[in-house]
N, C-alpha and C positions, 0 to 999 in steps of 0.2 A: 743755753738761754736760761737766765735767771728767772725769778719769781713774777710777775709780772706787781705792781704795788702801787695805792692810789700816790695821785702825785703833789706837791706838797700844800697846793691848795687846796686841795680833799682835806689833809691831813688836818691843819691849820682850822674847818670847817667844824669839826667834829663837836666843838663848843656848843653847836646850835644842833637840840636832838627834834628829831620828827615829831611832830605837832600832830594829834588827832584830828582828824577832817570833821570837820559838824555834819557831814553825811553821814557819819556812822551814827548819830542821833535821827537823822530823819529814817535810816534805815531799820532798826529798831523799831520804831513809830510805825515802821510799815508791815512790818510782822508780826505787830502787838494789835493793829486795828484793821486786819486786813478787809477788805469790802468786795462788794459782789466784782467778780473780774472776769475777764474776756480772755481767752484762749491767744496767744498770739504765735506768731512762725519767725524764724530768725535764719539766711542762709550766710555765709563766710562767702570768701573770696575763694574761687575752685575752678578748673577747667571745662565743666562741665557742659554740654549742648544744651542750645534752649529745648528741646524736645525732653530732654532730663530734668531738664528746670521747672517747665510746664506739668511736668506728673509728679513731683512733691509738693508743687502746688495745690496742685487737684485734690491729693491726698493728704494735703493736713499735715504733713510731718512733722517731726519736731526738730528742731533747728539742728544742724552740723555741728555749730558753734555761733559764739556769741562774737560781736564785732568783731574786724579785724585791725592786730593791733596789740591785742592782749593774749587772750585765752583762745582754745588752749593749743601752746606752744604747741604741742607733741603730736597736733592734725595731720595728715598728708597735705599736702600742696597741692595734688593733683588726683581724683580717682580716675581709677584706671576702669571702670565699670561701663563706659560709653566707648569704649575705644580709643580714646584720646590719643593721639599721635605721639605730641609733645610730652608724655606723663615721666617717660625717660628721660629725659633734657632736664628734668627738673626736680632736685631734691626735693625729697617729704622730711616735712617735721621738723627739728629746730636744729639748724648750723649755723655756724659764726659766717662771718660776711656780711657783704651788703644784702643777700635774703634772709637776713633774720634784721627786725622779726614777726615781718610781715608777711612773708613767702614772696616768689618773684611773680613779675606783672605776666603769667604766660596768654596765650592764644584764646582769651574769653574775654567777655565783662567782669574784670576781676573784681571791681570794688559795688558791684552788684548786691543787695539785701532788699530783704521784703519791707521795702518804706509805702508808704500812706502816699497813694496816686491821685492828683487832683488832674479835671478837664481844662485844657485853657487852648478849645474850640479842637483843629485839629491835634495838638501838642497835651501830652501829658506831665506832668511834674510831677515831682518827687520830694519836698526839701525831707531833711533830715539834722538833727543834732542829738550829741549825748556828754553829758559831761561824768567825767571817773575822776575818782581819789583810788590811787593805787599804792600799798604800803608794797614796799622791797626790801629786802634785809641785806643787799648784796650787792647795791646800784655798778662796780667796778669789776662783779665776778672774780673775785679775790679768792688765792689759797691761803690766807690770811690776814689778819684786819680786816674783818669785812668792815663794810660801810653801810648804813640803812637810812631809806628817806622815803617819805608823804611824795608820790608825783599827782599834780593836777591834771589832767587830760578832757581840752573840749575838741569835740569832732564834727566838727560843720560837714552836711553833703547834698549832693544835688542831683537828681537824675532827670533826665529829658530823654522823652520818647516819641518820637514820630511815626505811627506806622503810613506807607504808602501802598496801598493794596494787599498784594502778598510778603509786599519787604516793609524792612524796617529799620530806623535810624537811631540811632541813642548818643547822649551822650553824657556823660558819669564826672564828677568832682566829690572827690574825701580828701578831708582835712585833719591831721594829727597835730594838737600842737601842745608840746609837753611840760610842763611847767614845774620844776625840780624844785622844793621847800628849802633843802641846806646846802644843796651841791646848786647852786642858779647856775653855775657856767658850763653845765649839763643840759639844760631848757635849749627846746627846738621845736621845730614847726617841720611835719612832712606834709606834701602834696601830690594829690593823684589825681591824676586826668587822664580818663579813657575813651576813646571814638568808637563805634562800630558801624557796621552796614553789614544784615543779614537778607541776602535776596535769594528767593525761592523762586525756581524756574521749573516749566511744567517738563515731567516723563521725571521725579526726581533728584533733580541739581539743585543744590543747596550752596551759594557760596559766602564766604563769611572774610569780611577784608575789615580790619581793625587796625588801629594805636593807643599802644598803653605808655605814659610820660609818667617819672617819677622824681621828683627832686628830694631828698628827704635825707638824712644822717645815720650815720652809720653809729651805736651808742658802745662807749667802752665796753672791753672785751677782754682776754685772759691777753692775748698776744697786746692789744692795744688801749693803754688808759685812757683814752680821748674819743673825744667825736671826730668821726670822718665822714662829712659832706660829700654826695654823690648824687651825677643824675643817673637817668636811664630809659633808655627809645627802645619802644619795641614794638615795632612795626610787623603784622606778619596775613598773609591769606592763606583759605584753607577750603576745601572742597568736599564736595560728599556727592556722590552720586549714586541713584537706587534705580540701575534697571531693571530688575525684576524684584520681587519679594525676598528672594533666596539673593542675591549679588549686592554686593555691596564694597566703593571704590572711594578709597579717602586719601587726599594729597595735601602736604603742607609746606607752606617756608614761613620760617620768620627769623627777624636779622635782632640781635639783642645788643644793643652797645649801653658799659657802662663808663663812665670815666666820674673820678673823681676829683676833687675842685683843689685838694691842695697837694703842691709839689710833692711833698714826702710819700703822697700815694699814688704819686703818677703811675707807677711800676706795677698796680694792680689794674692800672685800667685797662679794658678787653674789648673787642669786636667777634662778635662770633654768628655764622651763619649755620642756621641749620636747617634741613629739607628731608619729606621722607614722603612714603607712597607706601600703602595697605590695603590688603586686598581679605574681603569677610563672605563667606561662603555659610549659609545655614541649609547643613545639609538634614538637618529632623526639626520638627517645628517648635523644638525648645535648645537644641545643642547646635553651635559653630562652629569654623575653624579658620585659623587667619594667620598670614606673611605678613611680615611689616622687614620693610627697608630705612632707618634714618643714617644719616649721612651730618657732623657736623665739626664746623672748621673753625676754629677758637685762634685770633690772633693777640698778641699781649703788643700794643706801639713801643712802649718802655721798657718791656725783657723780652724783647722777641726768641731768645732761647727756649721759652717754654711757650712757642706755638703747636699747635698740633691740629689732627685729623683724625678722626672717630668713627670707624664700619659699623654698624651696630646692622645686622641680622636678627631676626625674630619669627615663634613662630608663639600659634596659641590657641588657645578656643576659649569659646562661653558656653556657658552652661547655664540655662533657668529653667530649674524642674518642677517651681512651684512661682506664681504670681509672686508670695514673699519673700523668695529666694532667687538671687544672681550672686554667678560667679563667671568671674575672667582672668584667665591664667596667660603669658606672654614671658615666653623665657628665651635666650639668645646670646650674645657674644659681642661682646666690644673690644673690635679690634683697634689700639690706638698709636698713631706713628707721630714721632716731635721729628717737623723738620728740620733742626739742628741735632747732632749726633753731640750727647756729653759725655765725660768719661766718669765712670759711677754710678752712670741714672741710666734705668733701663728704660731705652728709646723707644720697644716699642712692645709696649704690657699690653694682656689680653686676658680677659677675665669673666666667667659665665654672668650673665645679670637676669635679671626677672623682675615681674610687676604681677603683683596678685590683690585681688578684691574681692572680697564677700560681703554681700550686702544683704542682712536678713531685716526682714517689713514685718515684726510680733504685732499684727493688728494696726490699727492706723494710727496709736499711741508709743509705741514701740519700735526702735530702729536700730538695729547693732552692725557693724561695721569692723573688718580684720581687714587691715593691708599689710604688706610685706612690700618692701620695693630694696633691689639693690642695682647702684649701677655707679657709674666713676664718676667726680665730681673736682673743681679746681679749686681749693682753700686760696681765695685772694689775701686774706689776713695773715698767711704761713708760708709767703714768698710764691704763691702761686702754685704752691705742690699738690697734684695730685694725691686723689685718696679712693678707696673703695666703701662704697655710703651704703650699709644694709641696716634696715628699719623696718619696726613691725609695730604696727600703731591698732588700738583698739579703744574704741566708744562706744557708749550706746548712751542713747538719748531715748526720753519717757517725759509724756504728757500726764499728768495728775488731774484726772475729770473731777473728781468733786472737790480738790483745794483749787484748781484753775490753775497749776504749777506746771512748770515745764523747766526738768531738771536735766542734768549731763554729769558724765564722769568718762575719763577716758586714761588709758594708759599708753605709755610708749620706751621700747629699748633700741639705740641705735648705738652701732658699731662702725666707727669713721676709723678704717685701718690705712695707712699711709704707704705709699709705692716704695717709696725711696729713703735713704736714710737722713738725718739733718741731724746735725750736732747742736748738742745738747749741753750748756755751760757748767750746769750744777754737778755733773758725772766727767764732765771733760771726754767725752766720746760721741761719734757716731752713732744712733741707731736709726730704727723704726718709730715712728711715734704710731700709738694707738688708744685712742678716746672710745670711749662707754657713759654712753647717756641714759641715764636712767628719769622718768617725766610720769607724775603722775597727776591730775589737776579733776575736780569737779565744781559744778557751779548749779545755778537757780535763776530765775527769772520771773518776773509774773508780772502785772498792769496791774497800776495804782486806780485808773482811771482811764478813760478813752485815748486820752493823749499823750499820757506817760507811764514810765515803762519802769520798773527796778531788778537791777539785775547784781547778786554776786557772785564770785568767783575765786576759788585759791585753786594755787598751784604748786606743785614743789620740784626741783629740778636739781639732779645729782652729776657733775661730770667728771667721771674718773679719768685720767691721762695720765702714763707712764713719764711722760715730761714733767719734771719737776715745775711748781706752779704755775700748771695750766688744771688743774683739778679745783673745781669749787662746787658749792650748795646755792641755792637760792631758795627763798621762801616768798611767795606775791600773794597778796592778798586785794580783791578790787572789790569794791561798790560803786554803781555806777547808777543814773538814771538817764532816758532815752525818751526822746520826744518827734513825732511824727508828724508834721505839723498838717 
């Protein structure tokens, strides 16, 4: 497989170079006059229980990350510090596909942030906007030629909250819509709509029945120079039961189907069901230990050759030996069978995996954050092949009390090693493909004013691959303001 290379309307484009955004003057302005300002909280899209939600509230934290969308690529997708079932199902941090580069819609209020709540009697609102000038120096991820362009970015949102006694009803709208300065036939629009229903029943049952919708593009890639439109349903229930202080029983399903809109990707669209059961035992008043069972079944409509079935076994514990300190370790075995037998591909690979999370609280200004996660994963942009996805992501986030700043910097390496072998054009041979992501990004944030918000952010991102031209750099640089209304 040759180089991947913009195509020749990119090429043809290049006449026209990236135009400074007049935000970069307002933001200037904004650091040269800054004025008395308000502390604010910012949370990403994460798997997290409202019970985890509700104590970073309480405590002021300082943001995970800045909208989702942008920054910073190299987050996990899921912490694993709550239990979360699903944390396995689900890559962290930045792959190609249709989860980049937003992470996938899983089993929460994914498009969830701390917006400005108004009363409208029993119903609470939300609205929400932000508009970003985002510079990229690599819009095609190119090992060559790169390409650079000014994207505009406004993000309309909405939240609606009902509570009804002990339950309660939401319902979530974010809006991405992209606007390319030299490459226009790049410009798109994603859309997210999330439902939930959280109802609490007496002796401990908690159960939580959701849908998350997503229509949105998939944006050139090393494998692919184009947009690939795609939806995606992700319908899923989940349970939690606490009969005693010490016991603790949590079950989930949730069914993920994506499909994409144009023929040429038919062959990556998937159905896949997934379900598991875990069982948490706190046998000292700060240590646990816990089973988990998931089970899930991945069909391909257009290649059904690479359907398969997934044992995933687990075992683990927590550990919180100080109020500012947790940790949760979950290590195990994914046993995986393709129900078609090929000859070449090993039908039925099995490989140790783990999920690990430490989450240190330095004061109520202060939050540092190490995950590690490794587990198998399906490249839909690489013909569907399997890979083994080990990532190790670290942040730490700090509130600045006397500037009113609230900053972030985070690092990440992941290592996407490949099952099987796939020929490679430029060597004229079979191998192993194996990618090394190297991501390191910080950002800033602070209010102009009551109602608006300024925020920047650069990132940098290296991806080494043995595969000749699937290795590139990027550089992103955002400024952005955000409005709560």
């Amino acid at each position: 497989m040759g180089p991947t290379r913009p195509c020749q309307f990119c090429q043809d484009s290049v006449k026209a170079r990236g135009k400074p955004c007049f935000l970069a003057v307002l933001v200037l302005l904004a650091l040269l006059t800054g004025r008395p300002l308000a502390m604010w909280a910012q949370k990403t899209a994460s798997a997290t229980d409202e019970k985890a939600v509700k104590t970073a509230e309480s405590e002021k934290l300082p943001p995970p990350a800045p909208a989702p969308g942008f920054f910073p690529l190299g987050m996990p997708a899921s912490p694993v510090s709550n239990l979360d079932l699903g944390s396995l199902t689900t890559t962290s941090g930045p792959i190609t596909g249709p989860l980049a580069p937003y992470g996938r819609a899983a089993a929460s209020e994914a498009i969830w942030q701390d917006w400005r709540g108004h009363r409208l009697g029993a119903l609470k609102a939300a609205p929400f906007l932000e508009y970003d000038a985002l510079y990229r120096s690599n819009v095609f991820r190119s090992s060559t030629g790169k390409q650079a362009d000014w994207v505009h970015a406004v993000n309309p949102g909405l939240r609606l909250v009902l509570p009804l006694g002990p339950h309660r009803l939401s319902l979530n709208y974010l809006g991405n819509y992209f606007l390319f300065s030299r490459f226009s036939h790049l410009s798109h629009d994603d859309h997210n709509f999330s439902a939930t229903a959280v109802l609490d029943f007496p002796r401990g049952l908690t159960i939580r029945l959701g849908y998350a919708f997503r229509a949105a593009s998939e944006e050139p890639s090393t494998e692919h120079a184009r947009l690939r439109p795609y939806r995606r349903h992700t319908p899923y229930v989940q349970a939690v039961f606490h009969p005693t202080d010490k016991w603790q029983v949590k079950g989930f399903y949730q069914f993920d189907a994506l499909e994409f809109d144009k023929g040429v990707d038919k062959s990556s669209t998937f159905r896949e069901h997934a379900g598991g059961v875990m069982l948490h035992y706190r046998f000292w008043p700060k240590t646990g230990a816990l089973i988990q069972y998931i089970i899930t079944s991945r069909t391909y409509p257009g290649s059904p050759q690479d359907d398969s079935l997934v044992h995933t076994p687990l075992a683990g514990f927590t550990w919180n030996p100080t109020a500012k300190l947790s940790n949760t370790l979950k290590f195990g075995i994914s046993l995986v069978n393709y129900r078609r037998k090929l000859p070449g591909r090993d039908n039925s690979p099995e490989h140790v995996i783990l999920s690990l999370q430490t989450v240190y609280r330095y004061g109520r200004r202060t939050l540092l954050t190490l995950t590690v996660q490794r587990s198998k994963q399906d490249d839909v942009d690489f013909g569907n092949r399997p890979f083994w996805h080990t990532g190790i992501f670290l942040a730490l986030k700090h509130e600045w009390h006397y500037f009113r700043l609230t900053t972030y910097a985070t690092f990440s390496f992941i290592n996407n090693s490949y099952l099987n072998r796939a020929w490679e054009a430029a060597s004229g041979t079979f191998k192993r493909r194996e990618d090394n992501i190297f991501y390191v990004g910080a950002g800033l944030s602070r209010p102009l004013n009551r109602w608006l918000r300024l925020r920047l952010d650069w990132r940098y991102l290296d991806d080494s691959s043995n595969f000749s031209g699937f290795s590139y750099t990027d550089h992103q640089v955002l400024a952005g303001l955000k409005t709560a209304i």
